[in-house]
N, C-alpha and C positions, 0 to 999 in steps of 0.2 A: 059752281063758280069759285068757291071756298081751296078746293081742288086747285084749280089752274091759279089763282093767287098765292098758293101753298109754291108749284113749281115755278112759278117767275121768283119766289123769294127767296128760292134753293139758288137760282141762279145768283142772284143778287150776293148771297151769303157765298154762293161758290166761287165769285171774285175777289171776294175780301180775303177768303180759305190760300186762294192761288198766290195772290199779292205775300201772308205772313209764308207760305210755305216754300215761296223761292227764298226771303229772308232767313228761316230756319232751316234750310235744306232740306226738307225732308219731302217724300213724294204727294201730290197734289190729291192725288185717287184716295190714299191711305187716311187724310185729313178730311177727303169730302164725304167718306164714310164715318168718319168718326161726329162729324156735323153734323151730319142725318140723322145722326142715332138722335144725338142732345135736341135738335127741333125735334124728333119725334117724341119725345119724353115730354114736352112744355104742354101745358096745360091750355086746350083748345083747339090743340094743332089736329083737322079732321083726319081721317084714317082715307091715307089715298090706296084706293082702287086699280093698280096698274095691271090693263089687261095685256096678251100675250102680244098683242099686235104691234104696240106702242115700243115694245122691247124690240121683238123680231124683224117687225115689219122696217119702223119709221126710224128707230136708234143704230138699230147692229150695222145695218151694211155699209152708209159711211162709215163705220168710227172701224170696220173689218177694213175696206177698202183704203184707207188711209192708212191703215196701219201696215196693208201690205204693199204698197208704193213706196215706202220705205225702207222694204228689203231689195238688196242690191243682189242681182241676177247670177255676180261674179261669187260671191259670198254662197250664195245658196247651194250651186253646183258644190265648192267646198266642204260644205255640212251635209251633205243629200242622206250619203250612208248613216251618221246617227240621228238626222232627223228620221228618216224610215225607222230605225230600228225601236225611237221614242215613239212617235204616232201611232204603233200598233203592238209592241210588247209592251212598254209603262200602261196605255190606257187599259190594255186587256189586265194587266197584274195590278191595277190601281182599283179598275173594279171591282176586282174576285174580291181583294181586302176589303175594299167597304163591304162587298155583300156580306162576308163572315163577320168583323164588327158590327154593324147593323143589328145582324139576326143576334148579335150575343147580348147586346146592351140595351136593345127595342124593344119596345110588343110589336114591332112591325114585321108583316109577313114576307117570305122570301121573294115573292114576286115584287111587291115597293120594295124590299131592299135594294132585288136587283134594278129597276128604275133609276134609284137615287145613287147607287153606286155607278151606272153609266153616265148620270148628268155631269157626276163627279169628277169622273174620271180625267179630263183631259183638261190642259192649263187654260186658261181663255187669253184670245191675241189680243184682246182690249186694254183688260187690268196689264198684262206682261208688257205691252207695248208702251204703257205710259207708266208703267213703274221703272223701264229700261230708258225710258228715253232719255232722262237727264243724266245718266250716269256714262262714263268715259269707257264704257269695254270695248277693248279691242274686237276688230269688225269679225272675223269669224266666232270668237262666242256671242256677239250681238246678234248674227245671224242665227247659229244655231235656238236661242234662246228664242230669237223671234218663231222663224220656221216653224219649230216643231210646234208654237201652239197656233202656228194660222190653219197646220197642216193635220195636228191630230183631230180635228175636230169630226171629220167624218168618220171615224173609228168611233169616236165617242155615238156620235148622231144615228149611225148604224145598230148600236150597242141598243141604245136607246128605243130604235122604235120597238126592235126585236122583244126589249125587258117590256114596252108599252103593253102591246098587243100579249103577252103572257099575261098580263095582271090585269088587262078588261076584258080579254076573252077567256080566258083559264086556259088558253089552249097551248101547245107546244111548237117549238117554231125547229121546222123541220130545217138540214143542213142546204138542200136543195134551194130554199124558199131563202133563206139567209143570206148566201152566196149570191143569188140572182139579185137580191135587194139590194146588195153590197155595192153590186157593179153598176145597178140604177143610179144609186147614192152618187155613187164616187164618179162616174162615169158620165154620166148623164151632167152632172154639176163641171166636171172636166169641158167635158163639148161645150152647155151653153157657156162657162165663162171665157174660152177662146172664141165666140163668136160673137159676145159681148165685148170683148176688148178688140178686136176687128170691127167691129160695125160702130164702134164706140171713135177707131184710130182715122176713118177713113169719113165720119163725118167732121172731124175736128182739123181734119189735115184740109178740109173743104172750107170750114168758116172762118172769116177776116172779124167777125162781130164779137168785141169781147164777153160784150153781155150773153149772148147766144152760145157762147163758146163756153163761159162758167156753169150757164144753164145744162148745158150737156153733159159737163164734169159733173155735177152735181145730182144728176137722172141715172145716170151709167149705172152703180153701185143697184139702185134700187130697180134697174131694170133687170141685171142680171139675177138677181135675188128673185125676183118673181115669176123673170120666166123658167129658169130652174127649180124652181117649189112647183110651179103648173105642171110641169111635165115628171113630176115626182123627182128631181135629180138634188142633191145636196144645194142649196143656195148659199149656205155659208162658201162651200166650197168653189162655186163658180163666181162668187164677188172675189175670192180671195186671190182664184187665177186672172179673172182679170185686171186686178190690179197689181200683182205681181207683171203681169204683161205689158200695161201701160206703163207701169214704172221705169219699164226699159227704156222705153221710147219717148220720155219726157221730153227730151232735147230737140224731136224731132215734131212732134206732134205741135207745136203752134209756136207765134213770135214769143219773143222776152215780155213784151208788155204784157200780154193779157196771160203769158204763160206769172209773171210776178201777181194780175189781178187773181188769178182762179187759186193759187196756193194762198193766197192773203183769205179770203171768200172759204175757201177750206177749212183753214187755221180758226176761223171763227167759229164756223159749225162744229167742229171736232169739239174746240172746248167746251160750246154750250150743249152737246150734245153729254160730255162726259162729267160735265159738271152736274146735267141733270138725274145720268142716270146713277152715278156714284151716289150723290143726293139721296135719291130714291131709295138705293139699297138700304141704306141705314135707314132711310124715314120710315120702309120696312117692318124694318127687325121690330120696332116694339107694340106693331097694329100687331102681327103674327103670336107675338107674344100674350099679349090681351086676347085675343080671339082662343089659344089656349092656354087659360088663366089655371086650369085644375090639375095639369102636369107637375106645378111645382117648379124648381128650379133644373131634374132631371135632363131637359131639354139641352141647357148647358153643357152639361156635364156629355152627356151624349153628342155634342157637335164639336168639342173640343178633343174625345177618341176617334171621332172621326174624321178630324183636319193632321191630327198628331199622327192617324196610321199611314192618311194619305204624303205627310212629308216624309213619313219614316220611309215607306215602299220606294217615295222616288230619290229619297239621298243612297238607298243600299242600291237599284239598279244602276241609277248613275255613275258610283263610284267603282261596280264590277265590270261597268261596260268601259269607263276609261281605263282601270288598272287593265283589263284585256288587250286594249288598244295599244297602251303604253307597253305590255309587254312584246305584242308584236314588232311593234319599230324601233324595239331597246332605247326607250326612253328612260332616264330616272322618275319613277313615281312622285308624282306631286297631289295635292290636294286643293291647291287652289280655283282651278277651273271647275275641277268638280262640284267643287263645293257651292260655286257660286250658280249655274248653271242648277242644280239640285233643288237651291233655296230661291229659284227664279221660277215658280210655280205659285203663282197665284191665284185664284177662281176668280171669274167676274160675271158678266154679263150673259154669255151662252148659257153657264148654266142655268141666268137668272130664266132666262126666255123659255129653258124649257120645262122647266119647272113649273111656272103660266098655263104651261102648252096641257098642261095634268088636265084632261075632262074629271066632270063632277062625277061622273057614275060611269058603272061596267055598261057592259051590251045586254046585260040583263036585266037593265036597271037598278040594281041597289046601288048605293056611294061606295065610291072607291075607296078603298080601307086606308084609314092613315095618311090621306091627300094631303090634310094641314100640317098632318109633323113634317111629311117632305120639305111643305115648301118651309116650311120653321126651319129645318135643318140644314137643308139648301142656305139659304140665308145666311141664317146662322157662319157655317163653313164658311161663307165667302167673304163675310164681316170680318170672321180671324185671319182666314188666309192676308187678306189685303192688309190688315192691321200689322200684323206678327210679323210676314216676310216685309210687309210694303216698308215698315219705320226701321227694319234692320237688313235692310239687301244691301243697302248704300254702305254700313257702317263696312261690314262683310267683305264689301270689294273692296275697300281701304285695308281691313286689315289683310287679303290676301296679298292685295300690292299688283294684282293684274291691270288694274287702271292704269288708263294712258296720261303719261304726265302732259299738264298743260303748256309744258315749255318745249315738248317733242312737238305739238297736236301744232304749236303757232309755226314752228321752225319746219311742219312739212308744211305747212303753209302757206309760211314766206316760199321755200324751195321752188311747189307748183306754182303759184305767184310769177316769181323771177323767170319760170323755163315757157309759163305762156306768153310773159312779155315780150321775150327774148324773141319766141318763134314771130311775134306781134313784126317785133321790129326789123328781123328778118326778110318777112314780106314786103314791109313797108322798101327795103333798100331793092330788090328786086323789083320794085315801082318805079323806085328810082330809074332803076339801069333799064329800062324796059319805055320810059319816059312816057306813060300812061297818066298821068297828073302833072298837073305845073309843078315847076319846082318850087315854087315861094311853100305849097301847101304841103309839099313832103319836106320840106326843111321842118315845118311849122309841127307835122306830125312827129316826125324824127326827133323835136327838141323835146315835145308832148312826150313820148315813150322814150326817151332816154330820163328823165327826170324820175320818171313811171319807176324804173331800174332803179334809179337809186334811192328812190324813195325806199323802194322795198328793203334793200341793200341795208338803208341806215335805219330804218325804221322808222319813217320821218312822217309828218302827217301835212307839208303843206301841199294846200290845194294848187292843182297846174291849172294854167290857162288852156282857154280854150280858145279864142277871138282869131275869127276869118270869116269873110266875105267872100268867101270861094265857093259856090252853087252844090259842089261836087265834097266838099268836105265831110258833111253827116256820111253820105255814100261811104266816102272811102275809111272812116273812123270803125262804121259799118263791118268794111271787108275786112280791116283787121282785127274787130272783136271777133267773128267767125273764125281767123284762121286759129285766134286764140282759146274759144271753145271748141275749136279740134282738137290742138295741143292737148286740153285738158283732158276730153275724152281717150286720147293714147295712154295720158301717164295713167287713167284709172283702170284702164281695160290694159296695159302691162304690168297692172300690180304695184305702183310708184307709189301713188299715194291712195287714202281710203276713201268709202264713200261718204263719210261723213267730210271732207275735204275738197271733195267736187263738186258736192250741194253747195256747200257756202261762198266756192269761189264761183262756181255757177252763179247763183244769185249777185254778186258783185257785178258781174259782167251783164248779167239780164237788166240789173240798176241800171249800168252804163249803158247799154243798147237802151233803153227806155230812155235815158233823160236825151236820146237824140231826137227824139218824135217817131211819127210817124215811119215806116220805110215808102 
C-alpha cells in the first residue's frame, strides 16, 4: 500500500514540478526526474518495485500513441530520407560504441554489453516528444526530431532481442534467423498497426456516444500493442502506425464536441501518465543504487562515458550526414539545425521497459551476469540524458536562432484566421444569391462574420452577438464553420500555414461548433 501512496504523491508533486516549470521555462520531464531522485533520497521513502508490465504494458502505448498523433503526415513524407537513414545507421553505430565503452570501463561481459548498448541505442519518442513539445522549431525539424525516434525504435527492439537471446542462451544468432525476426518485428507491427487504426477509424466514424467514443480512443493504443506482441510483431511499432494514421484523419473521424472531449480525456492521461513515469525514473535511480551499495561511486563514472559516447556518436553522424546533404544542394554550411537535432536525443521510457524486461537467470539456470549494473546504468543514462540535454536543448535553440518568432507564429495565424473567415463569408453570400435562408438571418450572419474580419484585422477582442430566433440558424452557423474547416484544411495541405497552426485554429472552430449544441 506504502507503494501506491508513494505514486499518487509523485503525482501530486508532479503538479506542483509542472505548475514551477512552465514559470521557470524549463522542461517538465527534466524536473520530474530531478524530483524523483530528491523523494527518493528522503528517509522512509519504500523502494518501489516497478515491474515490466506497468512500464510496457499500461504506460508506454498511450504516451507512444499520443505522441505520434502529433506528427503531421505532410512533415513526415518531408523528413522520410533522414529519418531512415537515423533509425538504422545512428542506432546500429550508437550500439557498436556502447558495446566497445562498456567492455572497456565494465566488468560486464560482451554479451550484457551488447544488451545494454541495443536498449541504448535509439532516442525514446516520450522523453523527445515532451522535451520538443514546448519549444518553437520549425515544423520540419520538429518532425524529423519527432520521426526518427517514434521510428528507430524497432532497430533498436530487433538489436535487442538478438543481444537477449546471445547472453541467456550463449548461442549465436545466425544472419538467416535475424533477417526473418527483423521482418516479424517490423512487419508484423506494420500490419497490425494499419489494422488497428482501420478498425479503430470505422468504429469511431459509427459512434454518436461521447463517452463511448473516448472509451475507444483510449483502448486503441493498447490494443494494438497487444495484438502485435501476441503475434510476435513490434507493438511499439504498430501503436506508433496507428496513431500516425489516425492522426491524419482527426477531422474526419467524429464531431467537434466529443472530438474537444477525447483530446481534453487525453491531455489528462498523457500528463499523469508522464508525470508518473518520469517520477518513477528518478524514484529509481537511488533503490538501484542501494541495492549495489559495494560498487562504490564507479557506477557513475561509467554512465556518464556512456551517455558522453552516445552524444558524441550522434552529434558526429549528424553533422556528416547534414554537411553531405548541404553539399549536395549547394547549400552554405550551417550548424544550427544540426546542432540542435543532434542535442535532441534524449533516453526515456523504452529503454526503461526493457531493461525490466532483463529475466533473472540464463536457460541454464545460473543469474544472468551483471542484470543490476544494466539496469543501474540504464537508469543511470537516462537520468543524464533527460537532465543534460532536457535543461539545455531550449537554451540551444535560442542561441541557434532556428525558433520561430512568436510575432511570425500570431501573424500566420491572424493570416489562416482572416482566409477561413473570408471563405466563411463567401459561402455565406452565395446563400444569399441562392435564397436558401431568410434574409433577416443572412443579414444577421453576414454582420456576425464581417465583424469576425475585422476583429481579426484589428486585433480586437469584442465579443459578437449572436441573438436569432431563427430554427435554422445553429444549422446554418453549422455549414459555414465546415466550409471554414475546409479552408483550413487546403491552406495546411498547400503548405500555407503549419501544423501547429491548424490544431489551434482547429480547436477555435471545434469551440465554436460545440458552443452551438447538439447537430
Amino acid at each position: 500500500m506504502r507503494g501506491v501512496e508513494t505514486v499518487l504523491f509523485l503525482v501530486v508533486v508532479a503538479t506542483v514540478v509542472a505548475t514551477f516549470a512552465n514559470r521557470l521555462r524549463v522542461p517538465a520531464p527534466s524536473l520530474l526526474v530531478v524530483a524523483g531522485i530528491v523523494v527518493g533520497l528522503l528517509p522512509g521513502v519504500p523502494a518501489i518495485q516497478v515491474t515490466p508490465d506497468i512500464i510496457s504494458l499500461i504506460v508506454l502505448p498511450p504516451l507512444l500513441f499520443a505522441a505520434g498523433e502529433e506528427l503531421p503526415w505532410r512533415d513526415l513524407r518531408a523528413v522520410a530520407r533522414p529519418v531512415a537513414a537515423l533509425s538504422v545507421g545512428l542506432v546500429l553505430l550508437s550500439a557498436a560504441a556502447v558495446v566497445g565503452i562498456v567492455v572497456a570501463v565494465t566488468p560486464m561481459p560482451v554479451g550484457m554489453a551488447f544488451v545494454l548498448g541495443a536498449m541504448l541505442a535509439s532516442t525514446d519518442p516520450v522523453a523527445v516528444t515532451a522535451l520538443a513539445r514546448r519549444l518553437a522549431l520549425p515544423p520540419r525539424v520538429q518532425a524529423l526530431i519527432q520521426a526518427e525516434s517514434l521510428f528507430n525504435d524497432a532497430t533498436s527492439l530487433l538489436l535487442f532481442r538478438v543481444a537477449l537471446f546471445m547472453a541467456v542462451a550463449g548461442g549465436a544468432a545466425s544472419w538467416g534467423k535475424t533477417l526473418s525476426e527483423f521482418a516479424v518485428l517490423a512487419g508484423g507491427g506494420l500490419v497490425i498497426g494499419v489494422l488497428t487504426a482501420a478498425g479503430a477509424f470505422l468504429i469511431r466514424r459509427r459512434t454518436e456516444d461521447p463517452v463511448l467514443e473516448t472509451v475507444v480512443a483510449l483502448v486503441t493504443p493498447y490494443a494494438g500493442y497487444v495484438l502485435a506482441e501476441s503475434f510476435g510483431g513490434s507493438g511499439v511499432t504498430a501503436v506508433v502506425i496507428a496513431s500516425v494514421l489516425l492522426g491524419t484523419q482527426a477531422e474526419r473521424l467524429t464531431t467537434a464536441r466529443i472530438r474537444l472531449q477525447v483530446g481534453a480525456v487525453y491531455e489528462t492521461v498523457v500528463f499523469l501518465l508522464e508525470s508518473v513515469v518520469f517520477g518513477l525514473i528518478g524514484l529509481q535511480l537511488p533503490a538501484l543504487v542501494r541495492r549495489l551499495a559495494g560498487t562504490g561511486a564507479w557506477w557513475l563514472l561509467q554512465a556518464v562515458a556512456i551517455a558522453a559516447t552516445l552524444m558524441l556518436v550522434r552529434l558526429l553522424l549528424v553533422f556528416v550526414l547534414s554537411a553531405l546533404r548541404q553539399r549536395r544542394g549547394g547549400e552554405r554550411p550551417s550548424w544550427q539545425v544540426p546542432a540542435v537535432v543532434s542535442w535532441a536525443g534524449a533516453r526515456g521510457v523504452v529503454p526503461l521497459a526493457a531493461a525490466l524486461s532483463l529475466p533473472v537467470a540464463a536457460l541454464d539456470g545460473s543469474a544472468l551476469p551483471s542484470r543490476d549494473l544494466v539496469l543501474l546504468l540504464t537508469t543511470a543514462v537516462i537520468v543524464i540524458t533527460l537532465v543534460v540535454q532536457g535543461f539545455t536543448l531550449a537554451p540551444l535553440v535560442r542561441r541557434a536562432g532556428i525558433a520561430l518568432d512568436p510575432a511570425d507564429i500570431r501573424h500566420e495565424q491572424s493570416r489562416a484566421r482572416l482566409a477561413i473567415a473570408e471563405a466563411g463569408l463567401s459561402h455565406l453570400e452565395h446563400i444569399a444569391e441562392t435564397e436558401s435562408a431568410p434574409g433577416f438571418v443572412v443579414d444577421q450572419l453576414r454582420s456576425s462574420w464581417q465583424a469576425r474580419i475585422d476583429r481579426i484585422r484589428l486585433d480586437d477582442d469584442v465579443e459578437e452577438t449572436e441573438v436569432s430566433r431563427y430554427s435554422g440558424y445553429p444549422a446554418l452557423r453549422r455549414e459555414i464553420l465546415d466550409v471554414e474547416a475546409a479552408e483550413l484544411t487546403r491552406l495546411f495541405e498547400s503548405d500555407a500555414i503549419t501544423d501547429a497552426t491548424r490544431r489551434r485554429i482547429q480547436r477555435i472552430l471545434d469551440l465554436e461548433h460545440a458552443g452551438l449544441g447538439d447537430d
